[in-house]
ZALO-590845 format. One line per 8 residues: number of its first residue (from 1); their letters; for each residue x, y, z of N, C-alpha, C. Coordinates in nm, 3 decimals. Layout:
// ZALO-590845
NUM> A> X,Y,Z,X,Y,Z,X,Y,Z  ...
***
This chain:
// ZALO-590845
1> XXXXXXXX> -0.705,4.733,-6.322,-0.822,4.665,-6.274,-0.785,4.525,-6.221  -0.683,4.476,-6.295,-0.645,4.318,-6.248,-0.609,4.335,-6.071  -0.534,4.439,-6.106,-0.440,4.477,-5.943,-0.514,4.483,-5.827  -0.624,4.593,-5.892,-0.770,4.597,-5.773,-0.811,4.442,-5.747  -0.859,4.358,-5.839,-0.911,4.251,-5.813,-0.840,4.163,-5.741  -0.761,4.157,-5.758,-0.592,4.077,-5.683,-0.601,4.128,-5.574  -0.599,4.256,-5.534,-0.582,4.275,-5.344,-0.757,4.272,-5.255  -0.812,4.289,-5.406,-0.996,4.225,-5.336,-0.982,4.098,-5.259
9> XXXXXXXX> -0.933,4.012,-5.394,-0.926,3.847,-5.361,-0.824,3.799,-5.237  -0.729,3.927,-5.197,-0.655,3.905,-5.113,-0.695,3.920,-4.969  -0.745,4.031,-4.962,-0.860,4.075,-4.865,-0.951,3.946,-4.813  -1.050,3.934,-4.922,-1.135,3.808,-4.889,-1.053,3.699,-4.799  -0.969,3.640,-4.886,-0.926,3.552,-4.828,-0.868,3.538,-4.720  -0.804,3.651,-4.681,-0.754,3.653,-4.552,-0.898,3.660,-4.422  -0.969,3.756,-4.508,-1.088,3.746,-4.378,-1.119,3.630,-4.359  -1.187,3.562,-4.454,-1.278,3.437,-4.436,-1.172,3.366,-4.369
17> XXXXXXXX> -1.029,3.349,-4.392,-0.941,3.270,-4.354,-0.949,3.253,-4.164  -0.991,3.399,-4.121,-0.945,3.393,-4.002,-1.097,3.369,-3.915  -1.095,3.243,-3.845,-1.199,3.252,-3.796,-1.159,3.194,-3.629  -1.218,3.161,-3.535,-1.190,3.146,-3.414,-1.167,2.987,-3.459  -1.118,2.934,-3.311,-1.069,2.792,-3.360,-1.185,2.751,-3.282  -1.209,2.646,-3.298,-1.347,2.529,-3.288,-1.309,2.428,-3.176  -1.370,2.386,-3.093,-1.368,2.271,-3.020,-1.358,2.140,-3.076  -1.258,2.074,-3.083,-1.270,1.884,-3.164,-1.321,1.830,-3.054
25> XXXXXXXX> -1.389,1.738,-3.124,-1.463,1.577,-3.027,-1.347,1.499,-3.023  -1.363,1.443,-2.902,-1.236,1.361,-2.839,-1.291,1.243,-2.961  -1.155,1.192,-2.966,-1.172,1.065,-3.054,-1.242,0.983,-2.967  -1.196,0.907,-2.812,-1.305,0.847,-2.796,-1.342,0.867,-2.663  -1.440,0.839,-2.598,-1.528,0.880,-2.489,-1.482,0.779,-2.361  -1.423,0.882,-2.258,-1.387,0.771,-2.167,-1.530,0.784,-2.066  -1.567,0.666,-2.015,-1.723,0.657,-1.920,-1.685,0.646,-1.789  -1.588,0.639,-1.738,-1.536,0.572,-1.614,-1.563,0.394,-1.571
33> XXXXXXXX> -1.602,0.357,-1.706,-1.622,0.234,-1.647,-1.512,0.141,-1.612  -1.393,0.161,-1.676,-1.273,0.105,-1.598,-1.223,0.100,-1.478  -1.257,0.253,-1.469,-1.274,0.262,-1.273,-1.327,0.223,-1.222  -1.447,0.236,-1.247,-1.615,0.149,-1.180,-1.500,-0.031,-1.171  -1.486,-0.089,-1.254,-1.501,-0.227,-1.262,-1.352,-0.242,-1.175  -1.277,-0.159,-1.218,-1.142,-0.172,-1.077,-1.205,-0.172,-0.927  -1.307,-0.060,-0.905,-1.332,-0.052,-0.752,-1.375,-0.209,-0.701  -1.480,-0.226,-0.839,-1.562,-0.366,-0.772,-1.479,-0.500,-0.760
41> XXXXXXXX> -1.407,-0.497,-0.835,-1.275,-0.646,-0.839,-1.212,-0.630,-0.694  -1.124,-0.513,-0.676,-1.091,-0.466,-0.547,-1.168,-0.468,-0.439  -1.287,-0.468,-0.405,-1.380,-0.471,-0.363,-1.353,-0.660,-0.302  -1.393,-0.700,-0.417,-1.416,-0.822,-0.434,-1.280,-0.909,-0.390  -1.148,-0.872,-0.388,-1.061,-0.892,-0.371,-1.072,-0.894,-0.216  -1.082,-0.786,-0.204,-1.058,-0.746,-0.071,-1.154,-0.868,0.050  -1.280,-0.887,-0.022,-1.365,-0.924,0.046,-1.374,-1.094,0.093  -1.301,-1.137,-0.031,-1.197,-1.282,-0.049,-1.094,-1.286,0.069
49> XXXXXXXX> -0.981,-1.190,0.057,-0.908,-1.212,0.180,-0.913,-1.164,0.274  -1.048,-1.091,0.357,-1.080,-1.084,0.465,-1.159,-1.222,0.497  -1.203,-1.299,0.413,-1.313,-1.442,0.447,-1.144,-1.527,0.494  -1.089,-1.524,0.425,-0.914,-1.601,0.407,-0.888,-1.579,0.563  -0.857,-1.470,0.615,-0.760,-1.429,0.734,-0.904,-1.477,0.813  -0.986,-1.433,0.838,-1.103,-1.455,0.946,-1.112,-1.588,0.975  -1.048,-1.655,0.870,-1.126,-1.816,0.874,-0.967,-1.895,0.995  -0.873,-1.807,0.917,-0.728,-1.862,1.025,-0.755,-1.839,1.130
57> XXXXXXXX> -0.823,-1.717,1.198,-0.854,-1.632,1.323,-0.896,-1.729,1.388  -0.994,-1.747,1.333,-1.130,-1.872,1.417,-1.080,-2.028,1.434  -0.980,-2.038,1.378,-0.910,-2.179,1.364,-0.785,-2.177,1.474  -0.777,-2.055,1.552,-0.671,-2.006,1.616,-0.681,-1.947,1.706  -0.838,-2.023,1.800,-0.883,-1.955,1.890,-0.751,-1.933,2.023  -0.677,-1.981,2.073,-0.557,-1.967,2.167,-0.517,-1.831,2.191  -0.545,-1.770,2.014,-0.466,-1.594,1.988,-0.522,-1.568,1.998  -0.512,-1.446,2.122,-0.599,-1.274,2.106,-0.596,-1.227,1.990
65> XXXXXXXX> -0.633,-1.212,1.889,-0.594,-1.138,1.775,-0.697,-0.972,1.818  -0.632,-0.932,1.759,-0.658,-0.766,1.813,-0.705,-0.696,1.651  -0.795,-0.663,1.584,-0.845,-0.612,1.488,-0.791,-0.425,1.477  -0.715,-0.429,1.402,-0.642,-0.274,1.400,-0.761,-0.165,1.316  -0.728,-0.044,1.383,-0.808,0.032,1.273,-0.744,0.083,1.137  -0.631,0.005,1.104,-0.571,0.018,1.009,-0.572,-0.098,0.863  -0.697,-0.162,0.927,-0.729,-0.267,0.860,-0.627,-0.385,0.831  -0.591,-0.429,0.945,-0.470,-0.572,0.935,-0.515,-0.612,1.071
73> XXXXXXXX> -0.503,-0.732,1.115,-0.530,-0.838,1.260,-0.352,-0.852,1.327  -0.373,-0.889,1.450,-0.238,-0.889,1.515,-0.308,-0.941,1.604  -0.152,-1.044,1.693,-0.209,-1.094,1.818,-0.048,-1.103,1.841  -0.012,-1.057,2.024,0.135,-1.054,2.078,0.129,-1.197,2.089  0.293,-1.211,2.091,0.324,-1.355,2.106,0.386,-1.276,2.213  0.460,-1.210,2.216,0.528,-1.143,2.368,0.513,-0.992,2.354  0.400,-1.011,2.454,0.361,-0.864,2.562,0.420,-0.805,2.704  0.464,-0.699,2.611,0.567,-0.564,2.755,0.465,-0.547,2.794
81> XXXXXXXX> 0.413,-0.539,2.940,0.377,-0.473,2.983,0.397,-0.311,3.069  0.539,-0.315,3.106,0.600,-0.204,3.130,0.557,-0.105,3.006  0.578,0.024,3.079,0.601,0.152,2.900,0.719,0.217,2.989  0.849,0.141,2.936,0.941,0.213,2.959,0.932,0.320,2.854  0.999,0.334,2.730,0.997,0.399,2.633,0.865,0.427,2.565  0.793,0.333,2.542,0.651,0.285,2.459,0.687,0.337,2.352  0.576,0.319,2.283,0.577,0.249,2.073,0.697,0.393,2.044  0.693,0.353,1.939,0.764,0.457,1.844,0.703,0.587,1.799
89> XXXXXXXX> 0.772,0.709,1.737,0.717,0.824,1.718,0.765,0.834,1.585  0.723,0.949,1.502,0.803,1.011,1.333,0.931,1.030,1.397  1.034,0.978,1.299,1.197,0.992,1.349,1.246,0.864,1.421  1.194,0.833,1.533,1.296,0.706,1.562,1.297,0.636,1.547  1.413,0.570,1.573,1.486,0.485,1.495,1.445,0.283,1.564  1.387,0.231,1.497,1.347,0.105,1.550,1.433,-0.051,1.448  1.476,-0.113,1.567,1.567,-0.219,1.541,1.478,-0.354,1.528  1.448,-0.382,1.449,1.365,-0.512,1.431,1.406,-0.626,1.341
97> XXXXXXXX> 1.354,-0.714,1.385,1.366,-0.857,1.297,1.220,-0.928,1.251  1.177,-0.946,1.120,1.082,-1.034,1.083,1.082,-1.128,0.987  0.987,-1.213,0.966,0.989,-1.301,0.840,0.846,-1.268,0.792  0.817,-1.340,0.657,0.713,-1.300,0.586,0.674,-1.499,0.519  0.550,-1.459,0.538,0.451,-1.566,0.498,0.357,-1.582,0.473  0.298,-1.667,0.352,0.179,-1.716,0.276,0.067,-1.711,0.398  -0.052,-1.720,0.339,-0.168,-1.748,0.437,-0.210,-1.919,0.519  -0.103,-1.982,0.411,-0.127,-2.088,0.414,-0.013,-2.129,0.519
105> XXXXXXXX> 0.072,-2.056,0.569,0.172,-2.080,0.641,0.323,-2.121,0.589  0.315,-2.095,0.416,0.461,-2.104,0.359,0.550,-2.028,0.390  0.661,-2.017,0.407,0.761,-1.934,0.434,0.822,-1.887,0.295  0.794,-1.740,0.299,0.850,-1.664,0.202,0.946,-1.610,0.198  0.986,-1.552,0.310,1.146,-1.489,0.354,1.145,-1.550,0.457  1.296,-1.574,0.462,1.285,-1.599,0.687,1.386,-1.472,0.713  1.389,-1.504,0.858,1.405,-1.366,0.887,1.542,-1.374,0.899  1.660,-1.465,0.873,1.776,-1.422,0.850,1.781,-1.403,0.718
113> XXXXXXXX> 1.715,-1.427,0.593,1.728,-1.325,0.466,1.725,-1.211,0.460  1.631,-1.145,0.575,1.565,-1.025,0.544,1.670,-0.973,0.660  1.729,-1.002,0.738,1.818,-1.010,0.831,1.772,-0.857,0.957  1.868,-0.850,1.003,1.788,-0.718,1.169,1.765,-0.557,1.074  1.686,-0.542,1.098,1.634,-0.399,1.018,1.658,-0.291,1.126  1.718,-0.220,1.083,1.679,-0.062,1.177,1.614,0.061,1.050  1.517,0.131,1.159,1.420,0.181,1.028,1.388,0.297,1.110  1.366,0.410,1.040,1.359,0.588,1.064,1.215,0.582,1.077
121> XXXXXXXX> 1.159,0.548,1.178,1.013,0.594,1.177,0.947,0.675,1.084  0.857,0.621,0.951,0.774,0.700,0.858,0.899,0.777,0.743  0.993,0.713,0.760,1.155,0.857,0.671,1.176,0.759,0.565  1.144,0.602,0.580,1.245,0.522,0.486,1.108,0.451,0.465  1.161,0.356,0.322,1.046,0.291,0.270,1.026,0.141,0.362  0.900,0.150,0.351,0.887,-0.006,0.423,0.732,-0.050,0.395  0.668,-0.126,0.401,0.541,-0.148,0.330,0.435,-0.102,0.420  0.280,-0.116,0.394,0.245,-0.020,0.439,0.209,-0.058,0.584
129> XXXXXXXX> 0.161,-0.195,0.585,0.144,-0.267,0.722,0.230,-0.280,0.819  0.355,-0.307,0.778,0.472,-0.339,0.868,0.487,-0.191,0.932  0.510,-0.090,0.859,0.500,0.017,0.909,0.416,0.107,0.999  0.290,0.057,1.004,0.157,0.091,1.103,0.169,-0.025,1.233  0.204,-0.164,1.179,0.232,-0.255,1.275,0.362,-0.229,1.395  0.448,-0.172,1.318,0.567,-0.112,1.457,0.521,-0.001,1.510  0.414,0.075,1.445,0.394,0.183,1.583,0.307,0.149,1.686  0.262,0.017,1.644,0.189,-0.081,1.770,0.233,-0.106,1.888
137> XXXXXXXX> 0.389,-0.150,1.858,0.503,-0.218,1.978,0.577,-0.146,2.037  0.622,-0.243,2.112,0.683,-0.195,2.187,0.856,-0.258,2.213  0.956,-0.193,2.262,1.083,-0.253,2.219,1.060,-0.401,2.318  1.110,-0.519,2.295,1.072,-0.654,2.353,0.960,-0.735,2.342  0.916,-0.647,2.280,0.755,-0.737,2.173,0.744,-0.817,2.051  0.695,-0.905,2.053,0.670,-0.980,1.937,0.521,-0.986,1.869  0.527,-0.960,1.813,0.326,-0.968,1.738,0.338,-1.042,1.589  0.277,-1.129,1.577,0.212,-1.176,1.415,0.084,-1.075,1.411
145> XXXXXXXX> 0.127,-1.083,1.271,0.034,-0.977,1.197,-0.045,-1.020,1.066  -0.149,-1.004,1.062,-0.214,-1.077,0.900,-0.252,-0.962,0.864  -0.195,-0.926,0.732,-0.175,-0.836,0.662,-0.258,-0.899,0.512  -0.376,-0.783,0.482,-0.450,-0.862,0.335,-0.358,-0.765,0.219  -0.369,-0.815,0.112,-0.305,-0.777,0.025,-0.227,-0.627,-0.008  -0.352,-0.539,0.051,-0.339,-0.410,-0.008,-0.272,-0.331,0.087  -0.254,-0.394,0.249,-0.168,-0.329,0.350,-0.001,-0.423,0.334  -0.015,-0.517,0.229,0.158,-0.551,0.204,0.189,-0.537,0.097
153> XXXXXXXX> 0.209,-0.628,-0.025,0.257,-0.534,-0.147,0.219,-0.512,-0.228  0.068,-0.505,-0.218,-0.051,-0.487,-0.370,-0.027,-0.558,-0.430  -0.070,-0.452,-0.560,-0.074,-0.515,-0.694,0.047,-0.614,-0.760  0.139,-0.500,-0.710,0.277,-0.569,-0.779,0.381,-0.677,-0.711  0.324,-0.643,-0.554,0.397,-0.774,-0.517,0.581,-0.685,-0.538  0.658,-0.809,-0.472,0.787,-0.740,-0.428,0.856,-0.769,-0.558  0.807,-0.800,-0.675,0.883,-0.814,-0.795,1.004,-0.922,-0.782  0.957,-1.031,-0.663,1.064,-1.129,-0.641,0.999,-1.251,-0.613
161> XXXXXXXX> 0.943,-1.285,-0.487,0.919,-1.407,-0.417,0.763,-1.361,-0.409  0.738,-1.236,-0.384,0.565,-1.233,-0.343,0.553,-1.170,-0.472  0.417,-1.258,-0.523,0.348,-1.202,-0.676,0.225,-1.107,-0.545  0.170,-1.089,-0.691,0.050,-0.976,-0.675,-0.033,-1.029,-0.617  -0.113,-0.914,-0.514,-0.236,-0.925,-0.422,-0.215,-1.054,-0.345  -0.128,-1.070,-0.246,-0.083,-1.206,-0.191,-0.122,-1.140,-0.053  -0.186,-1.167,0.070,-0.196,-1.118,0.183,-0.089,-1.191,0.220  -0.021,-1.140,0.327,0.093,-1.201,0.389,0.044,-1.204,0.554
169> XXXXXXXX> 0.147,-1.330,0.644,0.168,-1.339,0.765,0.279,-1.271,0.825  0.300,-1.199,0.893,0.424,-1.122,0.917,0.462,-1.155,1.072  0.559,-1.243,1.137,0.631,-1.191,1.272,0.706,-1.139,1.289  0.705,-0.997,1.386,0.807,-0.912,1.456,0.834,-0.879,1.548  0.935,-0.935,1.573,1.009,-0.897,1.666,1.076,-0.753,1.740  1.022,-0.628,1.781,1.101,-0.504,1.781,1.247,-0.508,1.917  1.327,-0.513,1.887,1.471,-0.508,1.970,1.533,-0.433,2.066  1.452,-0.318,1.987,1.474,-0.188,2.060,1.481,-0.085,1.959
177> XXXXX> 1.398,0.038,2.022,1.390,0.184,1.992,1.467,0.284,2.036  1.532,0.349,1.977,1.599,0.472,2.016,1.503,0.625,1.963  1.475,0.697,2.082,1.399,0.827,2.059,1.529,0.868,2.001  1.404,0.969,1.882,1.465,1.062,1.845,1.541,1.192,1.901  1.617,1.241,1.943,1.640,1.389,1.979,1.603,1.505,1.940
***
C-alpha cells in the first residue's frame, strides 16, 4: 500500500508540476519618452544652428549662397563654367583640398594638416556634408560650405579638435576628377 501511495504522490506531482510557462512583466516599462525628448533637443538644436548660419548669410550679402536640398548652404568662390567632365559620379575618384572651421571663423584644421585628399566617390569614409558637397563641383571649383552640425560630425565630433554638435565652415577646393572606367 505504501508503494501504491508513493507512485500516486509521484504521479500528482509530476502533473501539477507541468504546466505551460507564463508571460513575466518586464521589470520596467519603457514609454518612449527618451526618444520623444531626443527628437525635441535635436529639433531644438537644429533650429539654433540654422538661426547661427542664416545670421552669417545675411551678414555676407556679397555671397550667392545657394541653399542645398541636402540641408547645408554653399556659395562658389570659383565657378567653372565649362562642363568639361562635370561633378562626380559613385566610383570616381576626386582630388581635393579643404580646411575646416568654427562658425565664428576659427580655424580648426587648415588645409595643409588635412593635406590633398583623393577620395572614391561614396566607397571611402568622409563626413556626410563634404561628401554631398563634392558632388556639387566641379574639377577647378572652389565653394565654402556651412555645414550645421548633423551634416559634419554630430554628436561625437571628430574625437580630436571638433567636440560635439559643432556646425562647421568648410572650403574646397576640387583639383581634379578622374571618371571611373
Amino acid at each position: 500500500m505504501k508503494h501504491n501511495l508513493a507512485i500516486i504522490l509521484l504521479i500528482l506531482t509530476t502533473v501539477l508540476s507541468c504546466k505551460t510557462p507564463e508571460a513575466r512583466e518586464p521589470k520596467s516599462v519603457n514609454s518612449g519618452s527618451f526618444i520623444n525628448e531626443s527628437i525635441e533637443r535635436n529639433k531644438a538644436l537644429n533650429k539654433k544652428e540654422t538661426k547661427a548660419i542664416e545670421a552669417i548669410i545675411a551678414a555676407q550679402p556679397e555671397n550667392e549662397y545657394i541653399t542645398s536640398g541636402n540641408g547645408f548652404w554653399y556659395y562658389y568662390n570659383t565657378k567653372v563654367d565649362t562642363d568639361s567632365i562635370g561633378t562626380p559620379d559613385f566610383g570616381d575618384i576626386v582630388n581635393f583640398n579643404y580646411n575646416l572651421k568654427d562658425l565664428n571663423g576659427k580655424v580648426i584644421y587648415t588645409e595643409a594638416e588635412l593635406k590633398t585628399q583623393s577620395y572614391a566617390m561614396d566607397q571611402e569614409e568622409l563626413f556626410t556634408g563634404l561628401r554631398q558637397g563634392l558632388k556639387l563641383m566641379q574639377a577647378g571649383e572652389t565653394a565654402t560650405f556651412l555645414f550645421p552640425s548633423h551634416k559634419a560630425y554630430g554628436y561625437y565630433g571628430d574625437e580630436n579638435r571638433i567636440g560635439r554638435n559643432i556646425p562647421l565652415i568648410c572650403e574646397v577646393s576640387v583639383n581634379s576628377i578622374t571618371k571611373k572606367e
